[in-house]
C-alpha positions in Angstrom: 24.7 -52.2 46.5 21.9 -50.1 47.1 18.6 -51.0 46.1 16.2 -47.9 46.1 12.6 -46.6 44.6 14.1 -44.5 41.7 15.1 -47.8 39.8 18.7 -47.4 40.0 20.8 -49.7 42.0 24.2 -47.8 42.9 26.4 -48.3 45.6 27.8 -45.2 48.0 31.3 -44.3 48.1 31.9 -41.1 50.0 30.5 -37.8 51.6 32.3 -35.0 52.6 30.9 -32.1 53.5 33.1 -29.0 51.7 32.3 -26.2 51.2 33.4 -26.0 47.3 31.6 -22.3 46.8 32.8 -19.6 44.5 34.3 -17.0 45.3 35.4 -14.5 42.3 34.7 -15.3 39.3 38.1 -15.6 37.3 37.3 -17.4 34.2 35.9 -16.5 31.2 32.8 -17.9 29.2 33.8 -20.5 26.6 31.6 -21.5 24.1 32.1 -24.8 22.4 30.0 -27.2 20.7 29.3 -31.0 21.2 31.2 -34.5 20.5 34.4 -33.8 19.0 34.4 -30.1 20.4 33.2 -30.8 24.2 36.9 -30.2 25.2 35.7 -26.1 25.4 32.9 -24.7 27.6 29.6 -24.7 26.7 28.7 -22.6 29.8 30.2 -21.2 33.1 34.3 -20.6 33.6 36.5 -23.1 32.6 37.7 -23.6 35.9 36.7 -25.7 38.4 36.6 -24.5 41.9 38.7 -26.9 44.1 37.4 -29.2 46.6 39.1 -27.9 49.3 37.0 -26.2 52.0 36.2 -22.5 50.8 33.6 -19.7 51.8 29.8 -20.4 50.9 28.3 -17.6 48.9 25.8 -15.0 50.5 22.2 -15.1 50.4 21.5 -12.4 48.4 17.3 -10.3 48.4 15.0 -11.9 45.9 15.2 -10.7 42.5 12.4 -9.9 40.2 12.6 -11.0 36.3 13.7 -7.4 35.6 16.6 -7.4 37.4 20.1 -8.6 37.1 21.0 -11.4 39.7 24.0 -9.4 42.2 26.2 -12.4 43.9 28.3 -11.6 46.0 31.0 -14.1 48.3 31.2 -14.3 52.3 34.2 -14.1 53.9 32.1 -16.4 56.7 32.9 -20.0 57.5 29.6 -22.4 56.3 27.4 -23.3 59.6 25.5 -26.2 60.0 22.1 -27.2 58.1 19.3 -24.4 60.1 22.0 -22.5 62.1 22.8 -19.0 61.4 25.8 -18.0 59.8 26.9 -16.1 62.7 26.8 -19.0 64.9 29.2 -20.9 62.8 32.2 -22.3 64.3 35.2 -20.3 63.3 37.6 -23.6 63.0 36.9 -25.5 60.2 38.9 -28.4 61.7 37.0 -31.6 63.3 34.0 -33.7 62.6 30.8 -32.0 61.4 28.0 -31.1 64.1 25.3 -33.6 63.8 21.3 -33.1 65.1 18.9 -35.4 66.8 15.4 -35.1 65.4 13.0 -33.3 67.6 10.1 -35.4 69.1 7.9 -33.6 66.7 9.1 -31.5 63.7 7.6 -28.2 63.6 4.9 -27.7 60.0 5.7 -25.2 57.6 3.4 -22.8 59.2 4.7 -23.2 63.1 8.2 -21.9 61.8 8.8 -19.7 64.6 10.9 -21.9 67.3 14.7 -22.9 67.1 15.4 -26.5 65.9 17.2 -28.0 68.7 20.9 -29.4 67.9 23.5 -31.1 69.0 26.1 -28.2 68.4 26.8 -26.2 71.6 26.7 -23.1 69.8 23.8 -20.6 69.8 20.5 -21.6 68.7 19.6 -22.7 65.4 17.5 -20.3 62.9 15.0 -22.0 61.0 13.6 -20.3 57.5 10.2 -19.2 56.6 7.7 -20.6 54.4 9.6 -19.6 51.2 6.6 -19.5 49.4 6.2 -23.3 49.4 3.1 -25.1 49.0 1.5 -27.0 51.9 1.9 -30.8 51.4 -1.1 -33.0 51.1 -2.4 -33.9 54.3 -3.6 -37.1 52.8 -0.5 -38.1 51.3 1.5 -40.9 53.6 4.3 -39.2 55.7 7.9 -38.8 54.4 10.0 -40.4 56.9 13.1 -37.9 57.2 16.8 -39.1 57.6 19.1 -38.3 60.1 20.9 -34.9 58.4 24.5 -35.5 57.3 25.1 -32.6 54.7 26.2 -29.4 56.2 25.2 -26.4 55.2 26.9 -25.4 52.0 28.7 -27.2 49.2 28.8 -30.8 50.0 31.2 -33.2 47.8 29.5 -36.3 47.0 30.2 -39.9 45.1 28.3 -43.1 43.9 28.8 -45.8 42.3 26.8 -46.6 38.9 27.3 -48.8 35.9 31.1 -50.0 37.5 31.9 -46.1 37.2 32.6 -43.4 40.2 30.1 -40.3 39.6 30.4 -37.1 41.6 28.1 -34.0 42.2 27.6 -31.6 44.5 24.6 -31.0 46.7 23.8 -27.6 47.7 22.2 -27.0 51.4 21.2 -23.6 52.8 22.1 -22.5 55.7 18.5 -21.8 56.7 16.5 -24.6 56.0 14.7 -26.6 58.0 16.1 -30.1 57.9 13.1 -32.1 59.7 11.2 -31.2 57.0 10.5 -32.5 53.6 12.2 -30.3 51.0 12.2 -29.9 47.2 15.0 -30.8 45.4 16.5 -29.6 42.0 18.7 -31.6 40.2 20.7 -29.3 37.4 22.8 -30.6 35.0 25.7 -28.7 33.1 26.6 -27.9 29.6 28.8 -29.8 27.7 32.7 -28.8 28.2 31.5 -27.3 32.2 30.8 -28.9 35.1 28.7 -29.0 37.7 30.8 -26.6 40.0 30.8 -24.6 36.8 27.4 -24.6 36.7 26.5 -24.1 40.1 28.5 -20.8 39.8 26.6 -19.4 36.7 23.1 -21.2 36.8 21.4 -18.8 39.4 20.2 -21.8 41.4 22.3 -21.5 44.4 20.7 -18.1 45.0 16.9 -19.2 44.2 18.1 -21.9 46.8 18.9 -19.6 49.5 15.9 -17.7 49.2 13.0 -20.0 48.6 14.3 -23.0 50.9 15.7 -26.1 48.6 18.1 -28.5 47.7 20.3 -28.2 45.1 22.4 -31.2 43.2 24.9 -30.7 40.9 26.3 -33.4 38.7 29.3 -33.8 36.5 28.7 -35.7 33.1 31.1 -38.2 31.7 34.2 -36.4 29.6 32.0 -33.2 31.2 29.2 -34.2 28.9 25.5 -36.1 28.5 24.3 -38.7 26.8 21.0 -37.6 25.3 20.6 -39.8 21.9 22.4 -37.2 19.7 25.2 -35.8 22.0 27.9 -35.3 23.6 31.3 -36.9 23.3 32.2 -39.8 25.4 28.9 -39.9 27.3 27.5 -40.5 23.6 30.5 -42.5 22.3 30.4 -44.9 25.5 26.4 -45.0 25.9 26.5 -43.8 29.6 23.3 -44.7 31.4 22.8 -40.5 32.6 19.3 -41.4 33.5 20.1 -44.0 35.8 22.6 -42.1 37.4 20.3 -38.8 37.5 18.1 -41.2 39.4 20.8 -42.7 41.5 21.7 -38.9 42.5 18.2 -38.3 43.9 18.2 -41.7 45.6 21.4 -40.7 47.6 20.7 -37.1 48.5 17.4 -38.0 49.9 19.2 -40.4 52.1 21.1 -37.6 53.8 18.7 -35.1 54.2 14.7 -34.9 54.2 13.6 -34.5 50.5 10.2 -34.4 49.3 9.9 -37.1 46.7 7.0 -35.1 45.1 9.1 -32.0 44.4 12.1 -33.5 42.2 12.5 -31.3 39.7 15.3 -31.3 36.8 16.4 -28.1 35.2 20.1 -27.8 32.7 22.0 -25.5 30.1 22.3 -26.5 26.5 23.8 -30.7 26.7 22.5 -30.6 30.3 19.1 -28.9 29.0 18.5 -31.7 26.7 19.3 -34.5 29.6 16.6 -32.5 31.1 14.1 -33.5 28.0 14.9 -36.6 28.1 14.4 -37.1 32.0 11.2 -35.9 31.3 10.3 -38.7 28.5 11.7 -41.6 30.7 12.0 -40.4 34.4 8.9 -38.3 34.9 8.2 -41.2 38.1 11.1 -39.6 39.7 11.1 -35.7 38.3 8.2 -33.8 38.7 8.6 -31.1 36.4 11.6 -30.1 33.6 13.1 -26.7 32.7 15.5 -26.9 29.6 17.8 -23.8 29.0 19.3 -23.6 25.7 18.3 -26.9 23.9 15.3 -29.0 22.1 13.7 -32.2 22.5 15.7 -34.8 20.5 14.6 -38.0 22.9 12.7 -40.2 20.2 10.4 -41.8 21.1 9.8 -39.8 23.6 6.6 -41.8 26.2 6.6 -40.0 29.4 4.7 -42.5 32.0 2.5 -39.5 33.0 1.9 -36.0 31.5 4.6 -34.2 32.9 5.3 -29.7 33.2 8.0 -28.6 31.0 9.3 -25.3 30.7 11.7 -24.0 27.5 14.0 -21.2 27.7 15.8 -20.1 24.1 18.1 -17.2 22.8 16.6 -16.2 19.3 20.5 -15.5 18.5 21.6 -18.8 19.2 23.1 -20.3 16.5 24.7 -23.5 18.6 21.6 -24.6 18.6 19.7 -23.0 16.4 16.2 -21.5 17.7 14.8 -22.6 14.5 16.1 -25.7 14.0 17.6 -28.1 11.2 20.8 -29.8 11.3 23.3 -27.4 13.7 25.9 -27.7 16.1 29.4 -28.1 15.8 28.6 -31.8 15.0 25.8 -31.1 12.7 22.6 -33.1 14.7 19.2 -32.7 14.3 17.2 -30.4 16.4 13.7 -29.4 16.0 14.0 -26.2 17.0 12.1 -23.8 20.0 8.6 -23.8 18.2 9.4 -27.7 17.6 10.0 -28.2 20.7 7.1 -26.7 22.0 4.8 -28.5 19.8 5.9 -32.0 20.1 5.2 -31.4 24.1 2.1 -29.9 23.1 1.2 -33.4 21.6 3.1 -35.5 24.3 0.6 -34.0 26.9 -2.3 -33.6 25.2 -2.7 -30.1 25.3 -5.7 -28.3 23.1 -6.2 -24.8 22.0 -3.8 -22.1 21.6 -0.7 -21.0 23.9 -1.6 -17.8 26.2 1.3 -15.1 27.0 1.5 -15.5 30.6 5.3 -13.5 31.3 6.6 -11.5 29.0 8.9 -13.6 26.2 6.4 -16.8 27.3 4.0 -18.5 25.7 1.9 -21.5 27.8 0.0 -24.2 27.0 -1.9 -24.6 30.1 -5.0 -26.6 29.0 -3.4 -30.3 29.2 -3.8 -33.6 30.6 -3.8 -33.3 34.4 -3.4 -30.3 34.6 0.3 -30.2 33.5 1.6 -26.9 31.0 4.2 -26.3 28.5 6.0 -23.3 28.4 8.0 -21.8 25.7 10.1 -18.2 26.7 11.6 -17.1 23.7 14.4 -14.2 24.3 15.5 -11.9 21.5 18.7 -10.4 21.1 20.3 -13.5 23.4 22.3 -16.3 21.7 23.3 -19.5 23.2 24.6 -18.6 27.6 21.5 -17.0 29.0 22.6 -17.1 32.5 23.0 -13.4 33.5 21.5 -12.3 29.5 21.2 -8.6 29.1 17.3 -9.0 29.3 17.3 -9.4 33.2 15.3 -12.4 32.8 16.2 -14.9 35.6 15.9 -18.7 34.2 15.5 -19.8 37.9 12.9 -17.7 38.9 10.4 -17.9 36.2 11.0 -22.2 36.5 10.8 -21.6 40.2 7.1 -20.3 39.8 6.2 -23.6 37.6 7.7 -25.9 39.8 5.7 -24.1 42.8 2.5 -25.4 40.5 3.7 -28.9 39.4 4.4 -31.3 41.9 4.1 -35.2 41.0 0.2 -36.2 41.4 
């Protein structure tokens, strides 16, 4: 039993580093609703990619919010965390290639000299500064682990509440292991999974540009409890916030993770676990972006003002962008504007919202600093992932993030 600072005791049961990624996409978009109905899709195929060691997806060229997201597989075996793809190993037989720390880790602005490693293959490539901020040169050190994800798709498993929970954790290639990283923790719809959404959610791809960890969690019966929904996570009380805190606790024991840049983001059942991390993890997360879903944690008494971002279909008629009793199980929802307000209250925020992006409206005059973001999209409905708008959920909560670490 593990003991750790994100208040969830869990005990670890395996790591294997797979590389689970997708490679065509053969399924087709489900929609389904909550409790009784979770047995559907709520996003992503209905397949789940198998465990078994697979090609990791290519980094594709940043996108703008225009454009559609192009993903396309490799045919390339996944090489170790900082080493280019080329100098992969073509065998994916035998134990994975390990590091020893430098003497001195290299800052985010000295990126310019191969990470030494233990593989006797060519040297490593490290990444560039991604566009991440500098950390706080008064803040105490983070004292990195000893690296023992590969790069890629890494099967994972913990212990929590006498149950076996799995995810995923997502490491690029390129980045710098040495080196404190954001992570982001996003959490499926109801009926998917995490491989599901790790195939439809975009955030592999933001990943593999800007330099970050990825986690991907499956739900109870592929569902969350968040107070109102969904199936047996509802119907058994799972504790989803203690594991959501449990899955940060073990990823930043295998590679270096900036506790200050834990940030949650989820579609629809996973969007509003994302809420109500916000309301009663917001020591752990530093930020929220909810796709598809409303506040419906109540009370809802954040420990700090905490940065959430909103993104709704005006269509959508799962849950309904203007609220009122909806869903295939008929719970309450308060709706986008709702939404929007009560964290207008919940953070203090005065005056009125400003259009910063097109489809958004901000509240950025808060308490400390934090902002509230609604982006409402007509013509969508419920799945925005890949909506007919061009607008990329990970990039515009990408931005946010970038402003909102934890104080």
């Amino acid at each position: 039993m593990v003991g750790n600072q994100y208040g969830s005791p869990h005990t670890r049961v395996s790591r294997s580093a797979a590389a689970l990624c997708a490679t065509a996409y053969l399924g087709t978009l489900v929609v389904m609703g909550c409790g009784s109905e979770g047995r559907g899709t709520e996003s992503g195929p209905a397949t789940v990619a198998s465990p078994a060691a697979q090609t990791p997806v290519a980094s594709a060229p940043a996108p703008t919010i225009g454009q559609a997201r192009q993903r396309d597989a490799s045919t390339m075996p996944p090489a170790s965390v900082g080493q280019s793809p080329k100098a992969a190993d073509s065998s994916m037989a035998g134990p994975e290639p390990t590091r020893a720390p430098p003497a001195a880790a290299p800052t985010n602005a000295e990126r310019h000299e191969p990470t030494p490693s233990s593989d006797p293959g060519p040297a490593a490539i490290p990444a560039g500064d991604a566009g991440l901020s500098e950390p706080d040169v008064d803040a105490p050190a983070v004292r990195c682990p000893q690296t023992t994800y590969a790069a890629g798709d890494n099967r994972e498993s913990l212990m929590h509440d006498g149950r076996a929970r799995r995810f995923s954790v997502y490491v690029p290639a390129s980045l710098l292991t040495e080196e404190p990283a954001p992570l982001i923790v996003d959490f499926h719809g109801n009926g998917s999974s995490g491989a599901g959404e790790a195939r439809s959610s975009g955030w592999k791809e933001k990943a593999d540009e800007e330099g970050f960890v990825v986690a991907f969690p499956d739900g109870v019966g592929n569902g969350w409890n968040v107070g109102n929904c969904c199936g047996q996570a509802l119907d058994q009380n799972i504790d989803d916030v203690g594991f959501a805190r449990a899955v940060v606790e073990t990823v930043s024991e295998g590679i270096c993770i900036d506790p200050k840049r834990v940030y949650a983001a989820g579609m629809s059942n996973g969007g509003g676990l994302t809420h109500r991390l916000a309301c009663e993890a917001a020591d752990v997360f530093a930020a929220v972006a909810a796709t598809s879903a409303d506040l419906v944690t109540d009370p809802c008494t954040p420990s700090r003002p905490i940065s959430e971002l909103s993104v709704r279909g005006q269509s959508d008629r799962l849950v309904a962008y203007e609220g009122g009793n909806t869903g295939s199980t008929g719970w309450y929802s308060p709706g986008a504007k709702g939404t929007l307000e009560l964290w207008r209250d919940i953070n203090g925020c005065t005056g009125s919202p400003k259009q910063a992006l097109e489809y958004c409206e901000t509240y950025d005059t808060c308490d400390e600093g934090v902002e509230v973001t609604l982006c409402s999209l007509p013509r969508t409905g419920h799945i925005l992932y890949g909506n007919s708008l061009g607008f990329s959920v990970p990039d515009v909560a990408w931005e946010m993030f970038l402003r909102q670490p934890i104080p």
